[in-house]
N, C-alpha and C positions, 0 to 999 in steps of 0.2 A: 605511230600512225593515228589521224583522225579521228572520232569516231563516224565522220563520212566514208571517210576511204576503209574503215574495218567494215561498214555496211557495202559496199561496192565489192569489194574482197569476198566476202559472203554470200550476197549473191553471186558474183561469178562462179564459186566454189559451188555452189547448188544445182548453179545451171551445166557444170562439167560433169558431176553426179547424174543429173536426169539426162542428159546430153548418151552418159555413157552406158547408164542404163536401157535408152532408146537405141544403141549402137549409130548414134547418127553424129554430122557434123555441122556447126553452124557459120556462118560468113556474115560481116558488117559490111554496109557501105554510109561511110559518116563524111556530113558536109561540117558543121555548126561544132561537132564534137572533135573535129580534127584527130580520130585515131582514138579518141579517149575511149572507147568501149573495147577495141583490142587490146589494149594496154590493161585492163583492168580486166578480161576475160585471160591472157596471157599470165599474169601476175599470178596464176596459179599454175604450181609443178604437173605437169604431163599435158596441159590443155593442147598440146601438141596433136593429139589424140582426136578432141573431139574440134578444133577449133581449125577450120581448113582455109582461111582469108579474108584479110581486111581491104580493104578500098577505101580510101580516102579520097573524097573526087569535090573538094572543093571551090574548084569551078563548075561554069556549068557545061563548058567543053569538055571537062575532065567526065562529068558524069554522063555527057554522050556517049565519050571514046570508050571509058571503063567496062561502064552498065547498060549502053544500047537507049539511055534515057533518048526519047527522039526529042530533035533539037527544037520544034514547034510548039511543045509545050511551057518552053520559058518564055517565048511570049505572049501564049496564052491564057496561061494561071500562074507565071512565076516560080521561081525555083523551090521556093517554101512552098507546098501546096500536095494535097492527096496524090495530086496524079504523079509528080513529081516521085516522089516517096515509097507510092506502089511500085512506077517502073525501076525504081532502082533497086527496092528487094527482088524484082524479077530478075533482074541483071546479075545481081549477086549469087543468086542462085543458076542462073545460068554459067555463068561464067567459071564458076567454082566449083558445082557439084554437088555445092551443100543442100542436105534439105532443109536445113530451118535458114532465116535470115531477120537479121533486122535492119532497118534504113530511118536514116534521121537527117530533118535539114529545118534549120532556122534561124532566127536574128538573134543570136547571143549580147548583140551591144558591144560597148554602151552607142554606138548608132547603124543606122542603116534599114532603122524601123521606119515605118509607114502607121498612118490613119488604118490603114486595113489590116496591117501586118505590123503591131508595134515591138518595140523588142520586148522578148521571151516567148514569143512565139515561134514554135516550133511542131513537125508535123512527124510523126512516128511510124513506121509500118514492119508489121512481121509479120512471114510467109513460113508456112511449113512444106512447101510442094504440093500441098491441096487449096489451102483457104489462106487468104486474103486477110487482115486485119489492118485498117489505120487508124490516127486519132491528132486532133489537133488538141494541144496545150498552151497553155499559159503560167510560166514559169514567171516568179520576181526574181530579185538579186541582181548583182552585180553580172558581169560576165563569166566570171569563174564557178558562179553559184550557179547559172542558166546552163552551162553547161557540166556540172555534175549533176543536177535535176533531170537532166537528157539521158545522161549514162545510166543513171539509178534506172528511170523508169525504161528506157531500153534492156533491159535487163532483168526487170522486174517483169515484163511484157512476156521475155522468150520465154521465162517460167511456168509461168499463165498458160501461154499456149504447148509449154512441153507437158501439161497437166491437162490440157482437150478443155482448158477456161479459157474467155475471151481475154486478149490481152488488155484489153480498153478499160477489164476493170475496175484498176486500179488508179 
């Protein structure tokens, strides 16, 4: 194993640890990361436990249908974007039950970037059932590197906020 993926490993093992000491469960809904944060919150034994649904909603039909994202705001700030990202941690937690969530959507590459939106851009969001957090990034690398910089800082984010810190700190 890497030493990305034992850092990703690690964090999720930490976040199952606070996850289970809060008695709570968390839910993803990944555009850009296609699954990759379930995959790597899963990769640890009993995350059964605290880990209650992924969503993959890679269109932007899919993230209406899935997560209740309303369909007017992909054409009004694009799918990559705050409000984007908020409605879909609401979704997730709607839909799931989970109290915590994270949600992620952006231009992995190597195209489909904009002047406004270049690729590594990417927009973050985790919800606990009270508060709200987003954050817009800018990742380099290749495609594979944009998106484990997604996974890490999603995951590094729930931590933050399963510790009452912003997840933006980081």
């Amino acid at each position: 194993m890497s030493a990305n993926e034992q850092r990703l490993t690690q964090l999720a093992a930490e976040l199952g640890r606070q996850l289970l000491s809060a008695k709570a469960q968390v839910s993803t809904a990944e555009s850009c990361t296609g699954g990759g944060i379930a995959e790597a919150i899963t990769r640890i034994p009993g995350s059964s436990t605290w880990f209650e649904a992924g969503y993959i909603t890679y269109s932007n039909a899919q993230k209406s249908k899935q997560l209740q994202v309303p369909e007017a705001l992909f054409a009004s700030v694009g799918a990559v974007s705050r409000e984007v990202v908020e409605a879909m941690v609401r979704g997730a937690q709607g839909q799931s039950g989970a109290r915590f969530a994270v949600a992620v959507s952006g231009v992995a590459g190597p195209d489909g970037g904009s002047a406004e939106k270049p690729v590594g851009t990417v927009w973050l969001a985790w919800g606990d059932g009270q508060q709200l957090f987003s954050s817009c990034r800018q990742f380099t690398g290749d495609r594979a590197e944009v998106r484990r910089q997604t996974v890490e800082a999603a995951l590094a984010g729930l931590l933050r906020l399963l510790t009452q810190e912003n997840p933006n700190a980081g």
